[in-house]
N, CA and C of each residue as an Amber inpcrd file, in Angstrom:
protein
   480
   0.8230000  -1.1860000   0.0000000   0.0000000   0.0000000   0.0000000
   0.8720000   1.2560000   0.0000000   1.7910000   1.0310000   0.9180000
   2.7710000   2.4860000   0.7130000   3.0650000   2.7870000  -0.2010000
   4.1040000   1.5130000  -0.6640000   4.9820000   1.6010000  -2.1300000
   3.7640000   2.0200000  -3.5230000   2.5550000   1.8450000  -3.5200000
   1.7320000   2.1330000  -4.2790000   1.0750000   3.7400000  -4.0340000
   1.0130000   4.1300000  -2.7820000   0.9350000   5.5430000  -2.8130000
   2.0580000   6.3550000  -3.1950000   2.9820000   5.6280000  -2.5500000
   5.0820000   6.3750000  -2.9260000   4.7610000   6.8630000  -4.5490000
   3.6170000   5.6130000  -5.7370000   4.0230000   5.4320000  -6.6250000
   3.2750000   6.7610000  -7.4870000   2.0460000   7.1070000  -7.1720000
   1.4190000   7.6020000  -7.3080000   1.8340000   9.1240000  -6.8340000
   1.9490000   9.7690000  -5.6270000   2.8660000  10.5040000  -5.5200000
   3.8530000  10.9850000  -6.5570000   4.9060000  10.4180000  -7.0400000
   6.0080000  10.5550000  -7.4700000   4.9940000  10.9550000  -9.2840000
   4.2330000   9.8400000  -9.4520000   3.4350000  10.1860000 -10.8760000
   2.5330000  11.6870000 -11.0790000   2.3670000  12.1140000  -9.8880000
   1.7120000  12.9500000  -9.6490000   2.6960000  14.3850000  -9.8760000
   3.6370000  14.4280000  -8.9020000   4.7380000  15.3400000  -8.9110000
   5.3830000  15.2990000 -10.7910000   5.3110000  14.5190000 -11.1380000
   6.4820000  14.0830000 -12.4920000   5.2240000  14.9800000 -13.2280000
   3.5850000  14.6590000 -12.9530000   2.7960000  15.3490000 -14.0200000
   2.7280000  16.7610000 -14.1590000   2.8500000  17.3960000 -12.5750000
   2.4980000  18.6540000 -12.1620000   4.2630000  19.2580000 -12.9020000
   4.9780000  18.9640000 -12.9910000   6.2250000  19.1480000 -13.3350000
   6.1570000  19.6510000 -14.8640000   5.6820000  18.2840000 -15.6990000
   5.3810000  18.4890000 -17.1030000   4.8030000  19.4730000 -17.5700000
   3.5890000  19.6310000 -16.4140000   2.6570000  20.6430000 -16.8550000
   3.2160000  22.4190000 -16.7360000   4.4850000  22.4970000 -15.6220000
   4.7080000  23.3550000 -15.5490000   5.5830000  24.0210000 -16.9090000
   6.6850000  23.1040000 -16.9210000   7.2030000  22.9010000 -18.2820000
   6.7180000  23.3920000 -19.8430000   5.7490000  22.4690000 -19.7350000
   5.0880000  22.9490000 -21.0410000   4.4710000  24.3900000 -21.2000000
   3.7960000  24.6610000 -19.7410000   3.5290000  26.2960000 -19.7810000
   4.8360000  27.2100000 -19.8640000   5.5370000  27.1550000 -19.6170000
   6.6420000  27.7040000 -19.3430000   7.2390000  27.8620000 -21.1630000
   6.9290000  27.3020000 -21.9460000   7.5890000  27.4550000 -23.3740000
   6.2250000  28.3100000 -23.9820000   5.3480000  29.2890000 -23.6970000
   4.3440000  29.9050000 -24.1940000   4.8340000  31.2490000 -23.6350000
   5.7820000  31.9160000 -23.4860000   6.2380000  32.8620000 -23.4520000
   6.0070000  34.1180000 -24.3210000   5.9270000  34.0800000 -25.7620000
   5.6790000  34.7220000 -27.0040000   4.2290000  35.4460000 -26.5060000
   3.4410000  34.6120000 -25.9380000   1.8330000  35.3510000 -25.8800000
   1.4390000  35.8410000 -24.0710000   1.2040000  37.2210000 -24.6380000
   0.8970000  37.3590000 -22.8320000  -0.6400000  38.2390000 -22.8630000
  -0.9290000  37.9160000 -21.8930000  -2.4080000  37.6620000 -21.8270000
  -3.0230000  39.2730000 -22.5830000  -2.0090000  40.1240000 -22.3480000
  -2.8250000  41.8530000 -22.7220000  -3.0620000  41.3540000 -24.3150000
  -2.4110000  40.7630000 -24.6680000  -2.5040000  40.8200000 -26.1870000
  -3.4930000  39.4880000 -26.6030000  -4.4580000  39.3720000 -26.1050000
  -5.5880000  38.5200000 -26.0840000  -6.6580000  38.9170000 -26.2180000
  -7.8970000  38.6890000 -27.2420000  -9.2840000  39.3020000 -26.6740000
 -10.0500000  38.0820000 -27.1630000 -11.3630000  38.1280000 -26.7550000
 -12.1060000  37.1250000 -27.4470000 -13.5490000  38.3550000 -28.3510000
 -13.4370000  37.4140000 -29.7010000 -14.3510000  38.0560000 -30.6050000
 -16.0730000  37.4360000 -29.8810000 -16.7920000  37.7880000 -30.5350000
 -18.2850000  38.1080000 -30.2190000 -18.5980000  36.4660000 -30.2060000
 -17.8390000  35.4190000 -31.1500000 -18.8310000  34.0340000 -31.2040000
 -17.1880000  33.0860000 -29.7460000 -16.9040000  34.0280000 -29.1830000
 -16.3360000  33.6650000 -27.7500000 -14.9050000  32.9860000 -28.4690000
 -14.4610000  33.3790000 -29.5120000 -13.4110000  32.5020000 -29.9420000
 -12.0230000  33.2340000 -29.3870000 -10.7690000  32.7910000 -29.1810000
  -9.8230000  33.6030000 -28.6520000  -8.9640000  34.1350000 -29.7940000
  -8.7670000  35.1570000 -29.9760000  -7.6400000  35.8110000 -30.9990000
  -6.1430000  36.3100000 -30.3230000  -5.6380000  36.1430000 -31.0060000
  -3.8200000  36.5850000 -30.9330000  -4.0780000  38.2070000 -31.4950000
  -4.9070000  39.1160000 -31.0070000  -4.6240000  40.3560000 -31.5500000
  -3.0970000  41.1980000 -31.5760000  -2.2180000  41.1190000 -30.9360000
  -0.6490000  41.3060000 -31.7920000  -0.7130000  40.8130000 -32.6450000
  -0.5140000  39.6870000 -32.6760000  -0.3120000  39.2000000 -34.3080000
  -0.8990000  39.8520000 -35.5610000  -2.2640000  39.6020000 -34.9160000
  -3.1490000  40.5660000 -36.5460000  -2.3140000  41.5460000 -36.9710000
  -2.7120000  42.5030000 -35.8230000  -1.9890000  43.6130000 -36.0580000
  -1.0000000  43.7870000 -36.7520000  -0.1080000  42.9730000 -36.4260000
   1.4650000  42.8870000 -36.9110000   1.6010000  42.3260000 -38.4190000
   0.8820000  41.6110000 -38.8730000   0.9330000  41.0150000 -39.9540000
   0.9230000  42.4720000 -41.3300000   0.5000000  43.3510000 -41.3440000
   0.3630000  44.3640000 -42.2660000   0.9350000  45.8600000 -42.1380000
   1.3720000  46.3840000 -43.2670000   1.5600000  48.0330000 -42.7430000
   1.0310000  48.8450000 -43.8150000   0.4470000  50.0440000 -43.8200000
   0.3250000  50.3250000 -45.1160000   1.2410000  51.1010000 -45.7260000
   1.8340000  51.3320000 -46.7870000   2.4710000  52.5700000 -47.6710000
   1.5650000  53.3480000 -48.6070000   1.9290000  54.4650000 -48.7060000
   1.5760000  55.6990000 -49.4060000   2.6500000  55.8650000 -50.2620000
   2.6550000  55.8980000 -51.9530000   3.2910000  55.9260000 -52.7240000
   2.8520000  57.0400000 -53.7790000   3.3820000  58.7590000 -53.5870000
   3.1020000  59.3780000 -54.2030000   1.3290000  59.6480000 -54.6510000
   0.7770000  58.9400000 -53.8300000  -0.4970000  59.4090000 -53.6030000
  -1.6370000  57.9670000 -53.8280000  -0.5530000  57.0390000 -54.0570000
  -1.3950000  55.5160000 -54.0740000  -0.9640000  54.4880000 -52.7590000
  -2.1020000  54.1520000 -52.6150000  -2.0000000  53.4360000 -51.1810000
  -1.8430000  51.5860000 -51.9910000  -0.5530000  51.0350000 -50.8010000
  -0.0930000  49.5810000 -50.8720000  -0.2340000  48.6770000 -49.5340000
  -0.3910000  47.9390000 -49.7160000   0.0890000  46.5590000 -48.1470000
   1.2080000  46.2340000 -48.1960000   2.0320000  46.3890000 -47.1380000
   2.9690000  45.4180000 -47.1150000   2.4190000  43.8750000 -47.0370000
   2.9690000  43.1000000 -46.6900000   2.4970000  41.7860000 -46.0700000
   3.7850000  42.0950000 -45.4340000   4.1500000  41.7410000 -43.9340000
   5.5480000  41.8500000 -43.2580000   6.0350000  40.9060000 -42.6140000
   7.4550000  40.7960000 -42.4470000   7.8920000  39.7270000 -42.1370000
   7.6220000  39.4910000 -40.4490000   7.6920000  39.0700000 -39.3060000
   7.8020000  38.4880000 -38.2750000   9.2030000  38.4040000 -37.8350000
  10.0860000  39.5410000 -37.2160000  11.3300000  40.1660000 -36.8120000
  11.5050000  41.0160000 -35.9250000  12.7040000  41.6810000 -35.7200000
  12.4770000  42.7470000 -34.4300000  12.9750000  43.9800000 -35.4360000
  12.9780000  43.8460000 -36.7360000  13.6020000  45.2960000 -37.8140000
  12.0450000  45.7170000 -37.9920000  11.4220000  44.8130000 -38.1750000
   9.7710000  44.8600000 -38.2760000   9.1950000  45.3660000 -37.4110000
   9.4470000  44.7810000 -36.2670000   9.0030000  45.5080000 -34.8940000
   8.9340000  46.7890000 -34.4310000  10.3120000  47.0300000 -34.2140000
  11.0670000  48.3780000 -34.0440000  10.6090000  49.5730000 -34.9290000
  10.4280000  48.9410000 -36.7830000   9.5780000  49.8690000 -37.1440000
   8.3670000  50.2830000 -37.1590000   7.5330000  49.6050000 -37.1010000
   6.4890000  49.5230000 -36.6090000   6.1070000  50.4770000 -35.7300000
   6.6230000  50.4270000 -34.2650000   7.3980000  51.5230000 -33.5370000
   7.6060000  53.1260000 -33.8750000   8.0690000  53.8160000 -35.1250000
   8.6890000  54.7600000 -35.3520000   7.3490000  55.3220000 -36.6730000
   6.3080000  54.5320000 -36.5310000   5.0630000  54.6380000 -37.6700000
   4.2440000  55.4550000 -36.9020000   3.6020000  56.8600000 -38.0620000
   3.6200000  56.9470000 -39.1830000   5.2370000  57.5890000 -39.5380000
   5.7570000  57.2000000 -40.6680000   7.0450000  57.4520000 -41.3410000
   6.8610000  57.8850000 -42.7070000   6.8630000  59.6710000 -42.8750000
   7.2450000  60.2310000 -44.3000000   8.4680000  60.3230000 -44.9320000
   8.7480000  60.3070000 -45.9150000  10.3050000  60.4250000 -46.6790000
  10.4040000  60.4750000 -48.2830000  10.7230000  61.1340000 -48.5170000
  10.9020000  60.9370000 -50.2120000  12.4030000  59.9230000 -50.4530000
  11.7630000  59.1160000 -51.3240000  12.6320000  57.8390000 -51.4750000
  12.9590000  58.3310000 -53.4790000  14.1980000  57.8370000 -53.0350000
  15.1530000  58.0770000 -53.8890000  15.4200000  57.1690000 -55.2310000
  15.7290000  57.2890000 -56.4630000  15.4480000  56.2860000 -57.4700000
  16.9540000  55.6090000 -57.1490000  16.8850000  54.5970000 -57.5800000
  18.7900000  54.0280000 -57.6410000  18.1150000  52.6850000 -59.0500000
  19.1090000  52.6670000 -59.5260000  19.5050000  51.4530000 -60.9290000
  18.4050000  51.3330000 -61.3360000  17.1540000  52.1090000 -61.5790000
  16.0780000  51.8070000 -62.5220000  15.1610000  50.0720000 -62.2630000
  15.3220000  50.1910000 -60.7910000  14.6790000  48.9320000 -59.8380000
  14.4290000  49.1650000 -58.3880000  14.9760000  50.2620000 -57.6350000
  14.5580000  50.3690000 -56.4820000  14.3500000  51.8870000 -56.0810000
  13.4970000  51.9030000 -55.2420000  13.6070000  53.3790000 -54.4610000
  14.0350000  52.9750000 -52.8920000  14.7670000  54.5160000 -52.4680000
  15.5230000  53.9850000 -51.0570000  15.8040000  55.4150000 -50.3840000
  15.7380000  55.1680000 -49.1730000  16.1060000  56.8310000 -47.9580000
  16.3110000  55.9470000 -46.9500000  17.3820000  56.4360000 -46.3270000
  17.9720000  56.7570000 -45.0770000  17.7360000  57.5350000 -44.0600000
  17.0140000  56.7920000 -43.2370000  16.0140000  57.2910000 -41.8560000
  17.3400000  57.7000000 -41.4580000  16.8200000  58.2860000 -40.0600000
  17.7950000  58.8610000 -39.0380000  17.8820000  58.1370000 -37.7940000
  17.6480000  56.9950000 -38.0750000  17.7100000  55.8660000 -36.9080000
  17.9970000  54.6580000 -37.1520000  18.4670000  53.7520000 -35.9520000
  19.6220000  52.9130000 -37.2390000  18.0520000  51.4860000 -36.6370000
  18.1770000  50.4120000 -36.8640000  16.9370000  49.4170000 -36.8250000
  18.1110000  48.2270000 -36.4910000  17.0100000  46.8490000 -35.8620000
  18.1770000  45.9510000 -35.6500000  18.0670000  45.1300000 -36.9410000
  19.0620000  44.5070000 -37.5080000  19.8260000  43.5120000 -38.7490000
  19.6810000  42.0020000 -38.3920000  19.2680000  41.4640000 -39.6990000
  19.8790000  39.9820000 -39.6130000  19.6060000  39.6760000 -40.8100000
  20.6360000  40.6780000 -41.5720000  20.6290000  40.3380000 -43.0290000
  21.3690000  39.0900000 -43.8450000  21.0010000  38.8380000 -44.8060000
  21.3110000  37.8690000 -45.7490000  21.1720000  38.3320000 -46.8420000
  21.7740000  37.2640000 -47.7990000  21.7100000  37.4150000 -49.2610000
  20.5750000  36.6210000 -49.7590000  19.3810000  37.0630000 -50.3830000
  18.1180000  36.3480000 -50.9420000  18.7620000  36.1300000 -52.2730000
  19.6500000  36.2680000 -53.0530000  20.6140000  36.0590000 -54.3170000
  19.4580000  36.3730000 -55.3140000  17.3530000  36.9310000 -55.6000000
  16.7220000  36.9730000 -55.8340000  16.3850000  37.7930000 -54.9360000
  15.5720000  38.7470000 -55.6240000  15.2410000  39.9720000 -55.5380000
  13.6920000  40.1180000 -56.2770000  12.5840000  40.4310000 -55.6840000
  11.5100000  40.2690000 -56.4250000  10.9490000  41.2290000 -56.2940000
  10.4000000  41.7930000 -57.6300000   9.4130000  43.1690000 -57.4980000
   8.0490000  43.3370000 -55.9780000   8.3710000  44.4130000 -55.3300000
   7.0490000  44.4060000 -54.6810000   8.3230000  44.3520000 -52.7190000
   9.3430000  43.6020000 -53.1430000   9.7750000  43.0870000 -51.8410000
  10.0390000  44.7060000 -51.4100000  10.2360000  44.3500000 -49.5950000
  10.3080000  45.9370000 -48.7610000  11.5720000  45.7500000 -47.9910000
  12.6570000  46.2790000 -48.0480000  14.4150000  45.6850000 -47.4210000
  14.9340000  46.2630000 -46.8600000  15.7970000  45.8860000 -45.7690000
  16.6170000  47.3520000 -45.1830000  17.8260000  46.6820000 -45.4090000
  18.5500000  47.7280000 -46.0950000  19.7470000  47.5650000 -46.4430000
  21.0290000  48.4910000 -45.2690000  21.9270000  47.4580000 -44.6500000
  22.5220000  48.2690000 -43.6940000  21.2340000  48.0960000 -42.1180000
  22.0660000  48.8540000 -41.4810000  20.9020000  49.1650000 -40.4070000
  19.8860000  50.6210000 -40.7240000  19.6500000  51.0640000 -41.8140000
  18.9990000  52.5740000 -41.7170000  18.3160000  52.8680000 -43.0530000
  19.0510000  52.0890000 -43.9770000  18.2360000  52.3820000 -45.2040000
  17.1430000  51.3590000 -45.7080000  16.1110000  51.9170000 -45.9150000
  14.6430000  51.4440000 -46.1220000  14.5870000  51.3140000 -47.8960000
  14.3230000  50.3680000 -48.2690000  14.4860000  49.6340000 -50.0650000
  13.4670000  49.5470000 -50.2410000  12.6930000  49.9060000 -51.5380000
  11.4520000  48.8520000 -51.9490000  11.6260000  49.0440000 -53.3640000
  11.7200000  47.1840000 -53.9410000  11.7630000  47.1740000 -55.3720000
  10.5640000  47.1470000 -56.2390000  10.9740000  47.4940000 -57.3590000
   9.8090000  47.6550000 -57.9970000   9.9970000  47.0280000 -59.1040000
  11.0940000  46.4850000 -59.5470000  11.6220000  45.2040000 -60.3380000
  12.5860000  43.8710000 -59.9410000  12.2290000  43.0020000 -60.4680000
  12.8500000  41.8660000 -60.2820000  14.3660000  41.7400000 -60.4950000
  15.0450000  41.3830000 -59.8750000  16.5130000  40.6230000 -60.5090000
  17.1160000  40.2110000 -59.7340000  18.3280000  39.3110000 -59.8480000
  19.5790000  38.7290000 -59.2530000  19.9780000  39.5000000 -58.3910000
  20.7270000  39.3530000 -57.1750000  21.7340000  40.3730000 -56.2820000
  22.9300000  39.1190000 -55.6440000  23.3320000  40.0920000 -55.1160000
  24.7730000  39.5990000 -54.5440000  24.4980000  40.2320000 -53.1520000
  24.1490000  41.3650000 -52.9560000  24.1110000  42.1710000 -51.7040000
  22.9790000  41.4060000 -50.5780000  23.0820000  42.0560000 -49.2340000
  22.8370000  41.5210000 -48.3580000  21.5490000  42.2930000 -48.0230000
  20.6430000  41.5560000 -47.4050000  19.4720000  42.7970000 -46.5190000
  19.0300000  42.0460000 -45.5920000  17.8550000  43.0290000 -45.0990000
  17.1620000  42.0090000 -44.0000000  15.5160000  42.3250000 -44.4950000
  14.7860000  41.1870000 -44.4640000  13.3420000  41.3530000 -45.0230000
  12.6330000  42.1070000 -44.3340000  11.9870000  43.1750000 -44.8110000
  11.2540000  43.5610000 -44.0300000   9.4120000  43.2960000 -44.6720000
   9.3690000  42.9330000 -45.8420000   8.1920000  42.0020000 -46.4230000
   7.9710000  42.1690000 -47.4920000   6.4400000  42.3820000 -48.0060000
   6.5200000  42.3530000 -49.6970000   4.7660000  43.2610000 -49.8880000
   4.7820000  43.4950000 -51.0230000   4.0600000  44.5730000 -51.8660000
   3.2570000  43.5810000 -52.5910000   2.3710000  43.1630000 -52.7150000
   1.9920000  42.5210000 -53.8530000   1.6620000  43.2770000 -55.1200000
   1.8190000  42.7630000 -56.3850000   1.1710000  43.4000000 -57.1810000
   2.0150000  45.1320000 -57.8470000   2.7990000  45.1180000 -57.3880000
   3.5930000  46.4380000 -57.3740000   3.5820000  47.0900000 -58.5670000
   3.3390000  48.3900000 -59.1520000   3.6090000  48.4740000 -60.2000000
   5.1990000  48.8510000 -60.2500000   5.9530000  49.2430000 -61.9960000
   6.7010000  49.7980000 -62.2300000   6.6500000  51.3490000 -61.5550000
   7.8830000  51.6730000 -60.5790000   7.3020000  53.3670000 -60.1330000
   8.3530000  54.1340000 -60.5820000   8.6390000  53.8480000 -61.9710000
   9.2720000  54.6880000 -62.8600000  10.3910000  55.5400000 -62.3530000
  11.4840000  56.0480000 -63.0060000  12.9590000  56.4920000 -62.6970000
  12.8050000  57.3710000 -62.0950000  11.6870000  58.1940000 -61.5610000
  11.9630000  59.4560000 -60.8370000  11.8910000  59.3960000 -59.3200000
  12.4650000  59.9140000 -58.2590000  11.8230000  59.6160000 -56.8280000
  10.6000000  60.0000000 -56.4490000  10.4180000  59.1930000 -55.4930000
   8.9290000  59.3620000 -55.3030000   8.1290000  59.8560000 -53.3300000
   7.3690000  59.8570000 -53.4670000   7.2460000  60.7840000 -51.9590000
   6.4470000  59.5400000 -51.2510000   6.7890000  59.4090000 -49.8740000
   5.8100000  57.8660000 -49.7550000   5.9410000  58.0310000 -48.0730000
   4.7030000  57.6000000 -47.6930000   4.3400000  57.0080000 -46.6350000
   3.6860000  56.1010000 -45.7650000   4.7830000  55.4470000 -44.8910000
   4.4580000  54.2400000 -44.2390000   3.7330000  54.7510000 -43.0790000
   2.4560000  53.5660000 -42.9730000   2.2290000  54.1270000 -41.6990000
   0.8800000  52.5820000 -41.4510000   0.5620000  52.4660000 -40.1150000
  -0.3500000  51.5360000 -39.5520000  -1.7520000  51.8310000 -39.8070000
């Protein structure tokens, strides 16, 4: 009888253990950023949120779709953001905020019209044609649908 309560005990402790455990790796979600919609279901409202930004492009409005990062984050942060962006090689427009963002760039060796990049820690990219690269960035997401926004710079604003 002991050795069978001892056993139970010990199964008990080992469960309450697991259970702590497993809560303990849900860190990412904390309760402020929770609501429940009207048919009682629970939503991740950060997330929504986070998933989109809009741009203003010389007087036409775009979506990002955005990546899930802390360059993302941080900007996010510093929104609404005006700037006249600059033409470079007849494929991108680009300006240099006055604040540097955090990096974890790579080489995508592909480059696709519509994508949104920070090149460096400060300069903000968005292509508007496709091609090959060698250079490094960090994603910050993508445009669908983008048109050509032609060789001249253009006046644009990001904002939530």
């Amino acid at each position: 009888m002991k050795r069978k309560r001892k056993i139970i005990s010990v199964a008990v402790v080992f469960a309450l253990l697991l259970s702590m455990v497993a809560c303990g790796n849900k860190t990412d979600v904390k309760t402020d950023d929770i609501s429940s919609n009207t048919s009682g279901e629970t939503l991740n409202t950060k997330e929504e949120t986070s998933e989109t930004m809009n741009v203003n492009i010389n007087g036409t409005d775009y979506v990002i779709n955005l990546e899930d990062n802390a360059t993302v984050r941080e900007l996010c942060g510093k929104l609404p953001l005006e700037c006249d962006m600059q033409e470079l090689n007849g494929n991108e427009k680009y300006v240099y905020v006055d604040f540097s963002l955090p990096t974890d760039s790579s080489n995508p060796k592909h480059i696709s019209a519509g994508d949104v990049m920070l090149f460096g820690d400060s300069c903000l990219v968005i292509f508007y044609k496709s091609f090959n690269t060698s250079y490094s960035y960090t994603k910050i997401g993508h445009i669908d649908n983008l048109p050509d926004l032609g060789n001249g710079d253009v006046k644009v604003k990001f904002y939530k």
